[in-house]
C-alpha positions as CSV (number, residue, x, y, z in Angstrom):
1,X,-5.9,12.8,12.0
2,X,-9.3,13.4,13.3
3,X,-10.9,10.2,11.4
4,X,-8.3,8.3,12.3
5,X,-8.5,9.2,15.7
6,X,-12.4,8.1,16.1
7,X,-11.6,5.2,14.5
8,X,-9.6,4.4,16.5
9,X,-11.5,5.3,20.0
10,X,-14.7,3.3,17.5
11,X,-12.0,0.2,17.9
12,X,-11.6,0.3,21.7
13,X,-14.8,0.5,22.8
14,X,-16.3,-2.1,20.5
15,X,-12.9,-4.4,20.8
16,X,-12.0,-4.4,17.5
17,X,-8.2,-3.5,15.5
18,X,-7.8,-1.1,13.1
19,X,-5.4,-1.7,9.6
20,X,-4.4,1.4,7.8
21,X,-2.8,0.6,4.2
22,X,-2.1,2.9,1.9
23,X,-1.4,1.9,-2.0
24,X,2.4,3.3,-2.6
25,X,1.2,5.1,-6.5
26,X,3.5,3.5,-9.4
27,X,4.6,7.5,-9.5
28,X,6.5,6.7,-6.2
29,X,9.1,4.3,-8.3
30,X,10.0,6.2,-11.1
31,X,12.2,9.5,-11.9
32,X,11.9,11.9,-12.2
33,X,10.9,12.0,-7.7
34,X,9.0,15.4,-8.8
35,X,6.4,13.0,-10.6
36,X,5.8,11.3,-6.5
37,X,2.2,11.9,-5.3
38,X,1.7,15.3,-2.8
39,X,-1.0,13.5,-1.5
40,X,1.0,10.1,-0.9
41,X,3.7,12.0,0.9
42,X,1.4,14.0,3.3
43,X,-0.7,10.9,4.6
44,X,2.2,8.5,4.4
45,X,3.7,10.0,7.8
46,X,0.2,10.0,9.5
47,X,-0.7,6.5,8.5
48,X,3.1,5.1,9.2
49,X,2.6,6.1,13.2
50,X,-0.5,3.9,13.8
51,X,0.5,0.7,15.2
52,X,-2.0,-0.9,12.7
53,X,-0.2,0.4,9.7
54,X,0.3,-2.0,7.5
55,X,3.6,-1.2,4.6
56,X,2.6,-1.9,1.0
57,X,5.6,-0.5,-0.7
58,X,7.0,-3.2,-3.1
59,X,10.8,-3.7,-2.8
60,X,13.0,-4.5,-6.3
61,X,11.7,-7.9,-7.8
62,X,14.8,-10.5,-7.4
63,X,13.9,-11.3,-11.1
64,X,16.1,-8.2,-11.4
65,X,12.6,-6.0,-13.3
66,X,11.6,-2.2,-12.8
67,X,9.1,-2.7,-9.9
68,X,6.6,-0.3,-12.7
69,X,7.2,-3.8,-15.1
70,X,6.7,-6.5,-12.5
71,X,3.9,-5.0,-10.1
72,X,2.2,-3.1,-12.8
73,X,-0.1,-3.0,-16.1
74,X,1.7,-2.5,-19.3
75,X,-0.1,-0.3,-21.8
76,X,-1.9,-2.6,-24.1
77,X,-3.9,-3.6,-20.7
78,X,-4.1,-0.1,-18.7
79,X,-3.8,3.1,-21.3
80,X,-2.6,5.5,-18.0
81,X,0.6,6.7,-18.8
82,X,4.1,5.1,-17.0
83,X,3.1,6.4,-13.3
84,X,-0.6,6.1,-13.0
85,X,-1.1,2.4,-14.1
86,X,-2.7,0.3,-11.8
87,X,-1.4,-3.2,-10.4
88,X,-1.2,-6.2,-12.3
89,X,-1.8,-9.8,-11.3
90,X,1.5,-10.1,-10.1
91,X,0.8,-6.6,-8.1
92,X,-2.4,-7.7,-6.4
93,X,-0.7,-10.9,-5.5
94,X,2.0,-9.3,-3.4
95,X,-0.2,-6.4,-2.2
96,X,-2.4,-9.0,-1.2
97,X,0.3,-11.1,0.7
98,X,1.7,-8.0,2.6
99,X,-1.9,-7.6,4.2
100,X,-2.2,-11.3,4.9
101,X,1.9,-11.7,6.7
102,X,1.1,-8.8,9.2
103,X,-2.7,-10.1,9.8
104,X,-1.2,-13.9,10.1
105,X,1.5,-12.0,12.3
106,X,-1.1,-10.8,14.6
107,X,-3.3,-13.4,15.0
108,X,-6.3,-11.8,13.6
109,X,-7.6,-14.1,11.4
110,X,-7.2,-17.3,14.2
111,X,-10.8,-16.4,15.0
């Protein structure tokens, strides 16, 4: 909280806006929910009441998929175990898009 707080006070005096985005861990979708990240959980709260936080949490896929087989590696391409695999393609496309809707939303990029 202290960080982000001089950030912040960093962003008002020089007149810029602060984003805060915080990668939701492939642990987060699956079971059992003891396998969810500690540290995910704690700064999930802190980030989530800045008004520049941005939500990167990837809803069901309408193709009907596991979120873990849409937005994430299989094993032939990431050897992590089902939980700590990073994003695919198809992840850092919609991670990707989140951040641009809320930065098209705000205007920031009209500059």
């Amino acid at each position: 909280p202290l960080v982000i707080a001089k950030v912040n006070e960093l962003a008002t005096q020089h007149g810029f806006r602060v984003y805060f985005v915080i990668t939701t861990p492939q642990t987060y979708y699956e079971e059992p929910v003891a396998m969810r990240s500690a540290t995910y959980d704690g700064m999930l709260p802190i980030l989530q009441a800045q008004p520049g936080f941005i939500s990167t949490r990837f809803e069901a896929p309408s193709s009907g998929e596991e979120v873990r087989d849409e937005y994430f590696a299989d094993p032939a391409r990431d050897p992590n175990p089902i939980g700590f695999r990073h994003f695919n393609e198809a992840g850092y496309a919609e991670f990707a898009r989140m951040i641009a809707d809320r930065l098209l939303a705000d205007g920031a990029l009209d500059d």
